[in-house]
PDBQT receptor file of N, H, CA, C and O in Angstrom, charges set to zero:
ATOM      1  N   UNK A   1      25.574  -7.376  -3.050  1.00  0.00    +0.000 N 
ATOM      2  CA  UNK A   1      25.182  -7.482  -4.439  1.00  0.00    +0.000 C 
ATOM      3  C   UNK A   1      23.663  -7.639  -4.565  1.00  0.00    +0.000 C 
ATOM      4  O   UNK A   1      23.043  -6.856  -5.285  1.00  0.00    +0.000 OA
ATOM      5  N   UNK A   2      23.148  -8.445  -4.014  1.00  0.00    +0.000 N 
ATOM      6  H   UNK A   2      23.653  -9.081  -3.429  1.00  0.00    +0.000 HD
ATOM      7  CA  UNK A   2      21.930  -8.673  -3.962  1.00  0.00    +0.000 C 
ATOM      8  C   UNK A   2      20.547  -7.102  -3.527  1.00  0.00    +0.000 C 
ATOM      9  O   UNK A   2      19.525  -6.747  -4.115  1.00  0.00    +0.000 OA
ATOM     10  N   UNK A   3      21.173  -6.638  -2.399  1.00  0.00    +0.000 N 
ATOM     11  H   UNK A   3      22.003  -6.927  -1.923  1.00  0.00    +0.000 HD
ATOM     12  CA  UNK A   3      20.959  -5.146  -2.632  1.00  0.00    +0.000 C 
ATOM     13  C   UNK A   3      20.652  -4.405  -3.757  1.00  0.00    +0.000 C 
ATOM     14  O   UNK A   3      19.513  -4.108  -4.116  1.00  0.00    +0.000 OA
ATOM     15  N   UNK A   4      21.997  -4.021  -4.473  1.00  0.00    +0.000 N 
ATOM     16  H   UNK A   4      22.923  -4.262  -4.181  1.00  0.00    +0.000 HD
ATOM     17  CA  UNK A   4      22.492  -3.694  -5.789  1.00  0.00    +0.000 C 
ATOM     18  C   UNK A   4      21.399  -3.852  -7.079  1.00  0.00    +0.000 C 
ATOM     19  O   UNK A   4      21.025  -3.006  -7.892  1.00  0.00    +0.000 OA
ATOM     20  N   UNK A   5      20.952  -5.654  -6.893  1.00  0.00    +0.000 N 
ATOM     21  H   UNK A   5      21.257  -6.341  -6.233  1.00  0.00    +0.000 HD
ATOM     22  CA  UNK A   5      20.392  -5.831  -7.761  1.00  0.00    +0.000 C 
ATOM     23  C   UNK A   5      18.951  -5.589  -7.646  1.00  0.00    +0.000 C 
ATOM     24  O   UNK A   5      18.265  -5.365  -8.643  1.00  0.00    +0.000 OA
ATOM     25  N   UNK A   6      18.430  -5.631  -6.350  1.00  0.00    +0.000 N 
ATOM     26  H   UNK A   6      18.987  -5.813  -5.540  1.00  0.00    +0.000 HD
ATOM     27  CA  UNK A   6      16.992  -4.706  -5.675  1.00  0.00    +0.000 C 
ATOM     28  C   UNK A   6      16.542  -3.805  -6.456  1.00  0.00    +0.000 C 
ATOM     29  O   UNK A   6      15.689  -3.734  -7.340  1.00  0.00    +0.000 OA
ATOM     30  N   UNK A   7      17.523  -2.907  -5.797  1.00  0.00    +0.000 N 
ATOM     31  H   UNK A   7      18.216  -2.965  -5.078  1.00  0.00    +0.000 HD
ATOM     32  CA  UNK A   7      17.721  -1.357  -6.385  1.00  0.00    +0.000 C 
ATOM     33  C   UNK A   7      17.665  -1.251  -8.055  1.00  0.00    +0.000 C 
ATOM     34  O   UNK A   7      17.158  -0.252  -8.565  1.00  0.00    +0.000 OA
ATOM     35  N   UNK A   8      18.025  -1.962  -8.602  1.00  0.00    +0.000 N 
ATOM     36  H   UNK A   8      18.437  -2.773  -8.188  1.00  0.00    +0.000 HD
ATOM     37  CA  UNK A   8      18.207  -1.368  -9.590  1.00  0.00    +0.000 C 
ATOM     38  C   UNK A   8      16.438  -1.948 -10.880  1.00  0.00    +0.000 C 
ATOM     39  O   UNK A   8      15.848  -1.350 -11.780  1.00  0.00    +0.000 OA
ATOM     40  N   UNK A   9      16.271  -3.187 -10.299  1.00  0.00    +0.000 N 
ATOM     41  H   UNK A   9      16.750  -3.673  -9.568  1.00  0.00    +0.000 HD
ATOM     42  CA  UNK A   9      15.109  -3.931 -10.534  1.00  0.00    +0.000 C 
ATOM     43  C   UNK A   9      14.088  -2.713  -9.767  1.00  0.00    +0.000 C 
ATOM     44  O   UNK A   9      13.103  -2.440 -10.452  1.00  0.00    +0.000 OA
ATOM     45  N   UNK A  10      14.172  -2.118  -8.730  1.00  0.00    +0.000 N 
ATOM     46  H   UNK A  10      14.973  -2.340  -8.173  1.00  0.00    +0.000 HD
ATOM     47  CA  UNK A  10      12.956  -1.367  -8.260  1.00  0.00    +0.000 C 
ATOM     48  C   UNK A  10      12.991  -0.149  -9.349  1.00  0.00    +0.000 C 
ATOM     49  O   UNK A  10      12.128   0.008 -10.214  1.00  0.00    +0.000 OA
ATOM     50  N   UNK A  11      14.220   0.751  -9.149  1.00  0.00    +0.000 N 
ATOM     51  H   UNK A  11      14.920   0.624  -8.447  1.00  0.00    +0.000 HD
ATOM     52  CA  UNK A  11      14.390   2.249  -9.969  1.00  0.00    +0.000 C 
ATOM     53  C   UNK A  11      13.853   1.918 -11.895  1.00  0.00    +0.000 C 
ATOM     54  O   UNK A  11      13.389   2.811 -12.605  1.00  0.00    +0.000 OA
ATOM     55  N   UNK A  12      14.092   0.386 -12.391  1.00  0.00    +0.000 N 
ATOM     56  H   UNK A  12      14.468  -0.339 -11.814  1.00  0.00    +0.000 HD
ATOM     57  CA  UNK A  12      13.535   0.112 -13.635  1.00  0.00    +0.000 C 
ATOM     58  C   UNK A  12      12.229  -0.384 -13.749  1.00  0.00    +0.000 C 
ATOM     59  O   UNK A  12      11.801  -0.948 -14.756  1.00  0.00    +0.000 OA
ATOM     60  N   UNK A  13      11.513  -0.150 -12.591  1.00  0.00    +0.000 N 
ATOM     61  H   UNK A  13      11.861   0.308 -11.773  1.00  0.00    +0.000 HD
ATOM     62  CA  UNK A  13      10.043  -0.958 -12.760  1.00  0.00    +0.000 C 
ATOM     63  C   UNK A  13       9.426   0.514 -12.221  1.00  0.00    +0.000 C 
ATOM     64  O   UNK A  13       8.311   0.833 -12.633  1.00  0.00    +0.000 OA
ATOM     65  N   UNK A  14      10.118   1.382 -11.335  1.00  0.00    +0.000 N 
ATOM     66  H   UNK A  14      11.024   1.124 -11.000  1.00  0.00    +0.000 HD
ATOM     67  CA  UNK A  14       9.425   2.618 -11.071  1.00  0.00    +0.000 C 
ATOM     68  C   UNK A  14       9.620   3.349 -12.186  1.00  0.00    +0.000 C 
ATOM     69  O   UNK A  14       8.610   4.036 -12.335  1.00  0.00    +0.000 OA
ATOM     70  N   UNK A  15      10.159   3.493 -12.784  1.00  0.00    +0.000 N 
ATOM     71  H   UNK A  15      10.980   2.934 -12.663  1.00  0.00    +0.000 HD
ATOM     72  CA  UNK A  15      10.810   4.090 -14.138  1.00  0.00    +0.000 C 
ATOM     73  C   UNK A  15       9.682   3.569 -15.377  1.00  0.00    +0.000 C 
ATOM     74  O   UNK A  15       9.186   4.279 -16.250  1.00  0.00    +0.000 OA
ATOM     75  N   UNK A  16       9.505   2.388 -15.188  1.00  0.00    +0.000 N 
ATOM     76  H   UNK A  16       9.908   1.810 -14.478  1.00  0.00    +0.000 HD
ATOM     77  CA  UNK A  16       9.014   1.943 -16.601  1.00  0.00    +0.000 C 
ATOM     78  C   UNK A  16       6.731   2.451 -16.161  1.00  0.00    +0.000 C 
ATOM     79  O   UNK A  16       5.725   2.466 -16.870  1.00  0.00    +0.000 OA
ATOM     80  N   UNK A  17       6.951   2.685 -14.976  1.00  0.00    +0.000 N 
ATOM     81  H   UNK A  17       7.768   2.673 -14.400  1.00  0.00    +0.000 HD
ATOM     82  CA  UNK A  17       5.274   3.139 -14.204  1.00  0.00    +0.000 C 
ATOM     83  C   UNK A  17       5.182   4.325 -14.708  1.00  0.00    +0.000 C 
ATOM     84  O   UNK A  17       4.192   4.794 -15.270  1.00  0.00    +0.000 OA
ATOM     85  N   UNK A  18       6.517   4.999 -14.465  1.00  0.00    +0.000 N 
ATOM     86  H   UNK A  18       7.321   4.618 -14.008  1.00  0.00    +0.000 HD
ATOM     87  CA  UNK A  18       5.947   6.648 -14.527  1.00  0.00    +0.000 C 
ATOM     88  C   UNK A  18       5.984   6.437 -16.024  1.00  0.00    +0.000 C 
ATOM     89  O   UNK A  18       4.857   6.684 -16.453  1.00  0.00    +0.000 OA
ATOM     90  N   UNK A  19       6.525   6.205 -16.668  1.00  0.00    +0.000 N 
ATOM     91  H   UNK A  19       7.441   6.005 -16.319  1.00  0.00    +0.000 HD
ATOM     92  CA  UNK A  19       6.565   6.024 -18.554  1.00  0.00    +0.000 C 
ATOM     93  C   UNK A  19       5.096   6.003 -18.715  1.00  0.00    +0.000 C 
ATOM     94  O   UNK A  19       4.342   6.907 -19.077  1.00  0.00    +0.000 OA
ATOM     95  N   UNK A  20       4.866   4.882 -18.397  1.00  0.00    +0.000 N 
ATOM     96  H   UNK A  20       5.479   4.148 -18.102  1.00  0.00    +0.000 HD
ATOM     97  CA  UNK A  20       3.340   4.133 -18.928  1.00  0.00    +0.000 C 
ATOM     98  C   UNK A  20       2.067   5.484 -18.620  1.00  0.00    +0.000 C 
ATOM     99  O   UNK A  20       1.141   5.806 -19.365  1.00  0.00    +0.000 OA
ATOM    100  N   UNK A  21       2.490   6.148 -17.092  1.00  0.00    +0.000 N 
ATOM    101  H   UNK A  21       3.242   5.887 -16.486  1.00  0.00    +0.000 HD
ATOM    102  CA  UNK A  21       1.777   6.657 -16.526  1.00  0.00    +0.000 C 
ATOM    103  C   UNK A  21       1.305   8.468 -17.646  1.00  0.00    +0.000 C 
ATOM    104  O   UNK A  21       0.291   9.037 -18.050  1.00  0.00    +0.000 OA
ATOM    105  N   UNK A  22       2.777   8.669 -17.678  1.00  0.00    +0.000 N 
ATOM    106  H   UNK A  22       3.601   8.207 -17.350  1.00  0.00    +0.000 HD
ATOM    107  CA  UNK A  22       2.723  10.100 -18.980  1.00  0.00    +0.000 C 
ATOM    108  C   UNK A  22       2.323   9.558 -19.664  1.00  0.00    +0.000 C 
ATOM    109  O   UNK A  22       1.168   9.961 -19.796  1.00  0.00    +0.000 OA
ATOM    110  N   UNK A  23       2.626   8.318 -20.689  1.00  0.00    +0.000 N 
ATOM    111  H   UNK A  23       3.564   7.990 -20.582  1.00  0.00    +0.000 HD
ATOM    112  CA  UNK A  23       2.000   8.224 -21.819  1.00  0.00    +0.000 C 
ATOM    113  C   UNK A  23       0.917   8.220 -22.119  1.00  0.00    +0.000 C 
ATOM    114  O   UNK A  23       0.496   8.379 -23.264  1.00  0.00    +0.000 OA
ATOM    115  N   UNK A  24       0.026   7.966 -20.753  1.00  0.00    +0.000 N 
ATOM    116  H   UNK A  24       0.368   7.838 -19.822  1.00  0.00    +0.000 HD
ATOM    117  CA  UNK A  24      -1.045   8.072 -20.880  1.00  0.00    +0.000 C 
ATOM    118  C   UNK A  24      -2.456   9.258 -20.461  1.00  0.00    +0.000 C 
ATOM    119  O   UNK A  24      -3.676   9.097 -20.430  1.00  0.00    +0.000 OA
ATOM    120  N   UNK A  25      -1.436  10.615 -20.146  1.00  0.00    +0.000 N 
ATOM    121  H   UNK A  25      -0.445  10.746 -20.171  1.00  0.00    +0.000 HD
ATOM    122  CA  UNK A  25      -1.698  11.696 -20.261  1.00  0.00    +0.000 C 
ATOM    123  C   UNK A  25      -2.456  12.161 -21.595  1.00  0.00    +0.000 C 
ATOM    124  O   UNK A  25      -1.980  12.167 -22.731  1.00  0.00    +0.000 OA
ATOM    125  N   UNK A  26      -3.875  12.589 -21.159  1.00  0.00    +0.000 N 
ATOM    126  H   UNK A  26      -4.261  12.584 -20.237  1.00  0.00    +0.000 HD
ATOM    127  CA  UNK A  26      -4.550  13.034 -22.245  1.00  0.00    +0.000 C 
ATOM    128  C   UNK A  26      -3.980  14.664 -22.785  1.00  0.00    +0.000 C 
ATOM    129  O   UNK A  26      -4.826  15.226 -23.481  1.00  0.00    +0.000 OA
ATOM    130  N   UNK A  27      -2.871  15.359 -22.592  1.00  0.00    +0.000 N 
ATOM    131  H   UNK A  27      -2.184  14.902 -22.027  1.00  0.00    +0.000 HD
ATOM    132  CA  UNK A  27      -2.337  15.882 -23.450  1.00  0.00    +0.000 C 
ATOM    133  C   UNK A  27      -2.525  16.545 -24.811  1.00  0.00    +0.000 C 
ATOM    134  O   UNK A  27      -1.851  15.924 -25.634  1.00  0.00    +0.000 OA
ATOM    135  N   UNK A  28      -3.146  17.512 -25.340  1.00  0.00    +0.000 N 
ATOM    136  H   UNK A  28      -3.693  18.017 -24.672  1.00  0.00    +0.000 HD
ATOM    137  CA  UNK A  28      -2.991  17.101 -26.914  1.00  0.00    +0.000 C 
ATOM    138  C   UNK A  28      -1.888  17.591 -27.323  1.00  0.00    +0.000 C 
ATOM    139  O   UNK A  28      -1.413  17.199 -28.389  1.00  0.00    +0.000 OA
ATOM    140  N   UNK A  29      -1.316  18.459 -26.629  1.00  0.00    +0.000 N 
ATOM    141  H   UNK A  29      -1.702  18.778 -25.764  1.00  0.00    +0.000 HD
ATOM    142  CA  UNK A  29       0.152  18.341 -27.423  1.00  0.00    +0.000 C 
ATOM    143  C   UNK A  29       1.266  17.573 -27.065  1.00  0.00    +0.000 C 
ATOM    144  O   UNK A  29       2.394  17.802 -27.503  1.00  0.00    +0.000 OA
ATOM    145  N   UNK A  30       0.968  16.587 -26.214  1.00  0.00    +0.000 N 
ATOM    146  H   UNK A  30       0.052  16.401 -25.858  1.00  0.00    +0.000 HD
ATOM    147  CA  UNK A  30       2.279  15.509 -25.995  1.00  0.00    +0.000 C 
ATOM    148  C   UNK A  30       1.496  14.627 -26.805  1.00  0.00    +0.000 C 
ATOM    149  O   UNK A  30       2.350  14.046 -27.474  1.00  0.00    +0.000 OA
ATOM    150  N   UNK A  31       0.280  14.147 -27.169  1.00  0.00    +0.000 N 
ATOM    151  H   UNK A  31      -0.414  14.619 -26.626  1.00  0.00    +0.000 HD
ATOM    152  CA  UNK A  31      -0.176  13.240 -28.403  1.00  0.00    +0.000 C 
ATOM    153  C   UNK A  31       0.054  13.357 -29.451  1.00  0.00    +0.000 C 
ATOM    154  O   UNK A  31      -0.330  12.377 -30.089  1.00  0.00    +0.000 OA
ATOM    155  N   UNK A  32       0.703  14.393 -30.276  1.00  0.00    +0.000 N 
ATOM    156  H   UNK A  32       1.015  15.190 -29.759  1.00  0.00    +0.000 HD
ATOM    157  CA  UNK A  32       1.418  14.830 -31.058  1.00  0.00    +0.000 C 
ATOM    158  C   UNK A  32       2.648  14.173 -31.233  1.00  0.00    +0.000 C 
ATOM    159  O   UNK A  32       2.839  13.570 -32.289  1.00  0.00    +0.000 OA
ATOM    160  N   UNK A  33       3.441  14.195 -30.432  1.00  0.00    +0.000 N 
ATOM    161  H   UNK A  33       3.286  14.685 -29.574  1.00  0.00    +0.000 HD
ATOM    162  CA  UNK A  33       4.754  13.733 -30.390  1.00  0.00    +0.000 C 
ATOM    163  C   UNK A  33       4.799  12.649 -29.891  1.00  0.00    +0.000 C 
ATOM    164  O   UNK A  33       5.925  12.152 -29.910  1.00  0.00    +0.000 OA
ATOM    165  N   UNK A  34       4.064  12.089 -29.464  1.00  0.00    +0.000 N 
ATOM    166  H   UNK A  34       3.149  12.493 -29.448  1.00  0.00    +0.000 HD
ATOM    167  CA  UNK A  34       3.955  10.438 -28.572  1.00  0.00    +0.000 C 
ATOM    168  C   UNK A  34       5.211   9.420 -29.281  1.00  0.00    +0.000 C 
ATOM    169  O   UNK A  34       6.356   9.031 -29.051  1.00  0.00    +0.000 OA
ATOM    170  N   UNK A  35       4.369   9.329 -30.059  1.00  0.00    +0.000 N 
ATOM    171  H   UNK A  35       3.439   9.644 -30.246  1.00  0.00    +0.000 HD
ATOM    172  CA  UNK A  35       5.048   8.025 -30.686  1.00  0.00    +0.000 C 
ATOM    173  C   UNK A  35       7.112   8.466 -30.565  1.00  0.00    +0.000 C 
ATOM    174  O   UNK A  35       7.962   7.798 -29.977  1.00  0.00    +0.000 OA
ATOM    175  N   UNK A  36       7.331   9.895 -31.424  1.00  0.00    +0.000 N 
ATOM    176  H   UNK A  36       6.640  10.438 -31.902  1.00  0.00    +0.000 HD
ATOM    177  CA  UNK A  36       8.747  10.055 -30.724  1.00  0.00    +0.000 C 
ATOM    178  C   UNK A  36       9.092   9.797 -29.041  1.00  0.00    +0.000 C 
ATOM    179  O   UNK A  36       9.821   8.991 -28.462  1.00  0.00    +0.000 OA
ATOM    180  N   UNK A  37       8.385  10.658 -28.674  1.00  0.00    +0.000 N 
ATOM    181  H   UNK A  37       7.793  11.312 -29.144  1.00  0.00    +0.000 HD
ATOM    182  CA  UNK A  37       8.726   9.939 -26.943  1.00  0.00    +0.000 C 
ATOM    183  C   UNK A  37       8.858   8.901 -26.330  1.00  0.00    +0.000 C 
ATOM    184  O   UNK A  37       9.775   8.593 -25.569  1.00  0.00    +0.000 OA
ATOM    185  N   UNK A  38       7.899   8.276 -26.643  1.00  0.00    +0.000 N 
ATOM    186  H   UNK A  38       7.154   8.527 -27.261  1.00  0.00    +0.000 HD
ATOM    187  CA  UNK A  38       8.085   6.513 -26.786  1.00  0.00    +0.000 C 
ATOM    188  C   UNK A  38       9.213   5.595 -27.240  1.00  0.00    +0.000 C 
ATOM    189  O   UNK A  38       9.760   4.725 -26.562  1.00  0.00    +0.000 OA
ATOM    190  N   UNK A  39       9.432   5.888 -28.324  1.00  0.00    +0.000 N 
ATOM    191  H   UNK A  39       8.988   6.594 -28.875  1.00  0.00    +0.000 HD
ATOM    192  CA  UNK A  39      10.658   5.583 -29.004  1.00  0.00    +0.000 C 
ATOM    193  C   UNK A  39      12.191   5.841 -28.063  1.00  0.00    +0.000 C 
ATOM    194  O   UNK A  39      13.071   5.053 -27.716  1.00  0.00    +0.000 OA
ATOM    195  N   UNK A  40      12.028   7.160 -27.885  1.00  0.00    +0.000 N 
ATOM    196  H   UNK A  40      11.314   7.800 -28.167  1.00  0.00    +0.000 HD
ATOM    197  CA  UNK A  40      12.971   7.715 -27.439  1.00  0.00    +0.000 C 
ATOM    198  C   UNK A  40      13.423   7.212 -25.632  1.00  0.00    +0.000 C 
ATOM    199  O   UNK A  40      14.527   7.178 -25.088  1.00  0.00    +0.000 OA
ATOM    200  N   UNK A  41      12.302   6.941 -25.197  1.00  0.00    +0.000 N 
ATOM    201  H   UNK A  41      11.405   6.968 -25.638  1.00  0.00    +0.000 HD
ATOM    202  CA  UNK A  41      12.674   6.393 -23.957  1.00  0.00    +0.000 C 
ATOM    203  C   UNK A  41      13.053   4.794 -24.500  1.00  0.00    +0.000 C 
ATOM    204  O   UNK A  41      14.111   4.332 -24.071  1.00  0.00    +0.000 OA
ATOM    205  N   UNK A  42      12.317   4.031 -25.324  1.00  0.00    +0.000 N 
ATOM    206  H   UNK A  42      11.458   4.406 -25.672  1.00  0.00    +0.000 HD
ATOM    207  CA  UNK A  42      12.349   3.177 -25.221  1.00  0.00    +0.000 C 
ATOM    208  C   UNK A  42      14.249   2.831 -26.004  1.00  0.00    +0.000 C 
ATOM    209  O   UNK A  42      14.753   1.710 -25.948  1.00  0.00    +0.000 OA
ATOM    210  N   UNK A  43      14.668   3.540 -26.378  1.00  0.00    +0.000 N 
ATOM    211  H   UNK A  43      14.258   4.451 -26.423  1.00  0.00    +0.000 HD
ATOM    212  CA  UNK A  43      15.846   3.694 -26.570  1.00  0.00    +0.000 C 
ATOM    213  C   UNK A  43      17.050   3.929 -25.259  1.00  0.00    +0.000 C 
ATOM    214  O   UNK A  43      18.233   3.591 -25.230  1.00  0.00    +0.000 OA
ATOM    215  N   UNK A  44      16.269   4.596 -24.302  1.00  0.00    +0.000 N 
ATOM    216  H   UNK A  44      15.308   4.871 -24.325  1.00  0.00    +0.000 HD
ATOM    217  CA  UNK A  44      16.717   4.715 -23.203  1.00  0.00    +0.000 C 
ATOM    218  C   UNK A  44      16.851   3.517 -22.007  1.00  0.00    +0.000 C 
ATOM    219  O   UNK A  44      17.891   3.323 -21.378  1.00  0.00    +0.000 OA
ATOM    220  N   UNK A  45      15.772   2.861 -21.844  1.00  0.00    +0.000 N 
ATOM    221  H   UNK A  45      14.927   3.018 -22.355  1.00  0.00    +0.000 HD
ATOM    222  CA  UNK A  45      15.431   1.854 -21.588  1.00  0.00    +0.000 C 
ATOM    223  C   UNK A  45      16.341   0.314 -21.915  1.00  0.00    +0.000 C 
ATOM    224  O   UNK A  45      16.837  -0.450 -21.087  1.00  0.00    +0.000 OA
ATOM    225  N   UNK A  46      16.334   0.231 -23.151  1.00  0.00    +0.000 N 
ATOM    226  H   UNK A  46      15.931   0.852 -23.824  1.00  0.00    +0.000 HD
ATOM    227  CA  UNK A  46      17.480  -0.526 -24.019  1.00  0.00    +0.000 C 
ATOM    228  C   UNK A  46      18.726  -0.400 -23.349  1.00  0.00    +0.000 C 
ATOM    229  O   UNK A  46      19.202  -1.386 -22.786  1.00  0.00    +0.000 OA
ATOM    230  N   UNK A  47      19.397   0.855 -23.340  1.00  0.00    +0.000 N 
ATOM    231  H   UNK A  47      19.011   1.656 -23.798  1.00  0.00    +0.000 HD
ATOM    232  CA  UNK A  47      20.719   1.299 -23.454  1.00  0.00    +0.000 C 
ATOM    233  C   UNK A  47      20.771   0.968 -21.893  1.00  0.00    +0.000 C 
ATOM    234  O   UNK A  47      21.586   0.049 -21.806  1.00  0.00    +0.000 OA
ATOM    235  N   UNK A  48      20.280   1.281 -20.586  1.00  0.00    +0.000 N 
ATOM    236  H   UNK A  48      19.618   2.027 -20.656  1.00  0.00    +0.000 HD
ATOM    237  CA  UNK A  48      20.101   1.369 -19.361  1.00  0.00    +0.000 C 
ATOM    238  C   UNK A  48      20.019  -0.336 -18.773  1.00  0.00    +0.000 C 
ATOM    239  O   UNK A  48      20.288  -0.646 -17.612  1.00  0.00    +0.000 OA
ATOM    240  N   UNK A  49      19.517  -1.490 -20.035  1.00  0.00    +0.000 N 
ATOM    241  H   UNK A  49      19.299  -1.239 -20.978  1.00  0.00    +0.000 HD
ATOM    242  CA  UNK A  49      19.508  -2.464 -19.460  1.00  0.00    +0.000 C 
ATOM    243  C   UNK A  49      20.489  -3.289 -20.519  1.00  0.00    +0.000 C 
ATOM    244  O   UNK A  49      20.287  -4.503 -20.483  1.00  0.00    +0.000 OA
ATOM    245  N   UNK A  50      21.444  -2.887 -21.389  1.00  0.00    +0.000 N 
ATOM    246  H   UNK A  50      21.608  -1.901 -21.418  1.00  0.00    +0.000 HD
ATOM    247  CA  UNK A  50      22.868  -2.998 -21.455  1.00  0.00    +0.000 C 
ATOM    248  C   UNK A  50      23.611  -2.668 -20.797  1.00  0.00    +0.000 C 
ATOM    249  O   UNK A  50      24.627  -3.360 -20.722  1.00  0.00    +0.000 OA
ATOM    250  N   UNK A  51      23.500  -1.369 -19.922  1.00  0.00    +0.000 N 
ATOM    251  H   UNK A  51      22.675  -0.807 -19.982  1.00  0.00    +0.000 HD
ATOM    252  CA  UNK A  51      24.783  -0.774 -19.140  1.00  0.00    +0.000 C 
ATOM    253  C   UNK A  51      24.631  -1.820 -17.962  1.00  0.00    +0.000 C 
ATOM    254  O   UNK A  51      25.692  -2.266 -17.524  1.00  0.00    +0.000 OA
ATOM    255  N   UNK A  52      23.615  -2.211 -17.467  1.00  0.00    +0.000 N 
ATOM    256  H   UNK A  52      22.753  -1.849 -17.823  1.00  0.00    +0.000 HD
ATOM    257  CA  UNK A  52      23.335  -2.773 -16.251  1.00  0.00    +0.000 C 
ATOM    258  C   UNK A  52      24.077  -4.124 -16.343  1.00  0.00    +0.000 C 
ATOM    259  O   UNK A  52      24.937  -4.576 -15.589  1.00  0.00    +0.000 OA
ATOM    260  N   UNK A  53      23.538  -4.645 -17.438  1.00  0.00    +0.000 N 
ATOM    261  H   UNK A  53      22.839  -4.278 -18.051  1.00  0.00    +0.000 HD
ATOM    262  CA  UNK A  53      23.764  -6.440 -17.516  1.00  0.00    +0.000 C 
ATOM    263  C   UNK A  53      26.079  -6.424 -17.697  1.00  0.00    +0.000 C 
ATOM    264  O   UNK A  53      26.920  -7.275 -17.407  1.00  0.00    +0.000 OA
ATOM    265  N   UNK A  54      26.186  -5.027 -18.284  1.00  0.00    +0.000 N 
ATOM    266  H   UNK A  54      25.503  -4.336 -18.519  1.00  0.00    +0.000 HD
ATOM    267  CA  UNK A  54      27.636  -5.190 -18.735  1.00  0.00    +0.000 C 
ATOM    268  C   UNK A  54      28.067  -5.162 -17.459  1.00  0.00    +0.000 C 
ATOM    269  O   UNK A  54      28.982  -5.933 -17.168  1.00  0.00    +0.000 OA
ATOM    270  N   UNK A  55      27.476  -4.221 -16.355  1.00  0.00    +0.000 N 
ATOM    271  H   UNK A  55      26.733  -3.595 -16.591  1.00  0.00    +0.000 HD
ATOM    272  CA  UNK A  55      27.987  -3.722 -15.140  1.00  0.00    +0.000 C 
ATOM    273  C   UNK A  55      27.895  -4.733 -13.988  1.00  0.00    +0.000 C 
ATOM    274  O   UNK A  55      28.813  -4.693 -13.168  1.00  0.00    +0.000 OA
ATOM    275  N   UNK A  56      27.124  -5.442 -13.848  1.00  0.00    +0.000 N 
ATOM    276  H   UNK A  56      26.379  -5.475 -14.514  1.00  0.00    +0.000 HD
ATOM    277  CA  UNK A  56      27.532  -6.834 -13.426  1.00  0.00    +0.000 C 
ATOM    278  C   UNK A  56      27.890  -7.724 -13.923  1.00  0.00    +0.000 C 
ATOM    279  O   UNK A  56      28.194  -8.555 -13.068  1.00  0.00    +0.000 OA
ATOM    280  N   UNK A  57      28.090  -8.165 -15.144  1.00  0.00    +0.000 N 
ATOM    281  H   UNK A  57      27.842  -7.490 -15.839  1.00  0.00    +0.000 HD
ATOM    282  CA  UNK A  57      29.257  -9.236 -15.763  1.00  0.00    +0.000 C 
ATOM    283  C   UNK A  57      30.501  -8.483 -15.196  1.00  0.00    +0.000 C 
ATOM    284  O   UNK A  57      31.294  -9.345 -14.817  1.00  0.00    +0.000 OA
ATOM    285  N   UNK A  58      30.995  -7.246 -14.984  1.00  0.00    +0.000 N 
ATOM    286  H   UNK A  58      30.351  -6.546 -15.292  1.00  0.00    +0.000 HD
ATOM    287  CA  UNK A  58      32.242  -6.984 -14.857  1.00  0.00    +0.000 C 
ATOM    288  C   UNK A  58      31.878  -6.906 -13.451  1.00  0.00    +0.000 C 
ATOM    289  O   UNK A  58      32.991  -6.536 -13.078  1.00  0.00    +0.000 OA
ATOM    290  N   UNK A  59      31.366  -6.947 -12.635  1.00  0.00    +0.000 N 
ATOM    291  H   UNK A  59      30.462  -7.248 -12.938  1.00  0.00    +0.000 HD
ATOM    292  CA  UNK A  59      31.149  -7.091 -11.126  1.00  0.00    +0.000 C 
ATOM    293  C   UNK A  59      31.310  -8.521 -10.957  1.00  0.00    +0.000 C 
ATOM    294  O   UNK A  59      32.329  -8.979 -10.441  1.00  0.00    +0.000 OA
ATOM    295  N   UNK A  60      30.413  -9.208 -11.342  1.00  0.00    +0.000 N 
ATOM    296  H   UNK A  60      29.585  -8.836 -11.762  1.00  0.00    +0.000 HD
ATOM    297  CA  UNK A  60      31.021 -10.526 -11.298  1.00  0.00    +0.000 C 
ATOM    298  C   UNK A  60      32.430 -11.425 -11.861  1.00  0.00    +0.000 C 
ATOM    299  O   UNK A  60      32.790 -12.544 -11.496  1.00  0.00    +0.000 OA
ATOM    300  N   UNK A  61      33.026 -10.570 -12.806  1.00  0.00    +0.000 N 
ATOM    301  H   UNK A  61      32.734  -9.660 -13.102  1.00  0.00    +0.000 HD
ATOM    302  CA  UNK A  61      34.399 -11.184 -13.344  1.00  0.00    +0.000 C 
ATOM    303  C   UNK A  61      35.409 -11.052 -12.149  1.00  0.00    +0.000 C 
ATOM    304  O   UNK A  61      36.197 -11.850 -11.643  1.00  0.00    +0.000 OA
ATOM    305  N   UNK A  62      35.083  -9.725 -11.884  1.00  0.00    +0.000 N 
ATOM    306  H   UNK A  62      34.442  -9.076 -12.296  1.00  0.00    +0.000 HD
ATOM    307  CA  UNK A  62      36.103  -9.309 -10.479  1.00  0.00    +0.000 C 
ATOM    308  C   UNK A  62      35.727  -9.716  -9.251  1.00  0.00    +0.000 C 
ATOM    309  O   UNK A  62      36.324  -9.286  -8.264  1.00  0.00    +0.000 OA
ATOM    310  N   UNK A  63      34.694 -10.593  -9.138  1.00  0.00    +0.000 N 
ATOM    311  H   UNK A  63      34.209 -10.942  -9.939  1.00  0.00    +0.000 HD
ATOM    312  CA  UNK A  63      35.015 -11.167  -7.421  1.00  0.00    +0.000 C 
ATOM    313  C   UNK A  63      35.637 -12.076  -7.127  1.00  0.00    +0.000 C 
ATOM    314  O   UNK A  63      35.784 -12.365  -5.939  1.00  0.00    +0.000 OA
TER     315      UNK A  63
């Protein structure tokens, strides 16, 4: 489990680098749409650290 929870703390902190990292692509046509993209991950983000927290409460109910 402890593994498990590594992994998943590393893939959401590498995840949340490369975010920061595009967003900050001088771009002018992803500066255009920024603020949707943003949003939109950050919706992703949300949903990814509900699935997680549900997915070990039910990992932990069952041991």
């Amino acid at each position: 489990m402890t593994i498990s929870l590594f992994l998943i703390l590393f893939v959401g902190i590498v995840s949340l680098v490369g975010t920061i990292w595009i967003a900050n692509n001088d771009d002018k046509q992803y500066k255009k749409t920024e603020k949707k993209r943003i949003r939109n991950l950050s919706f992703i983000y949300v949903a990814l650290l509900v699935g997680s927290a549900i997915a070990v409460a039910i990992y932990i109910a069952n041991i």
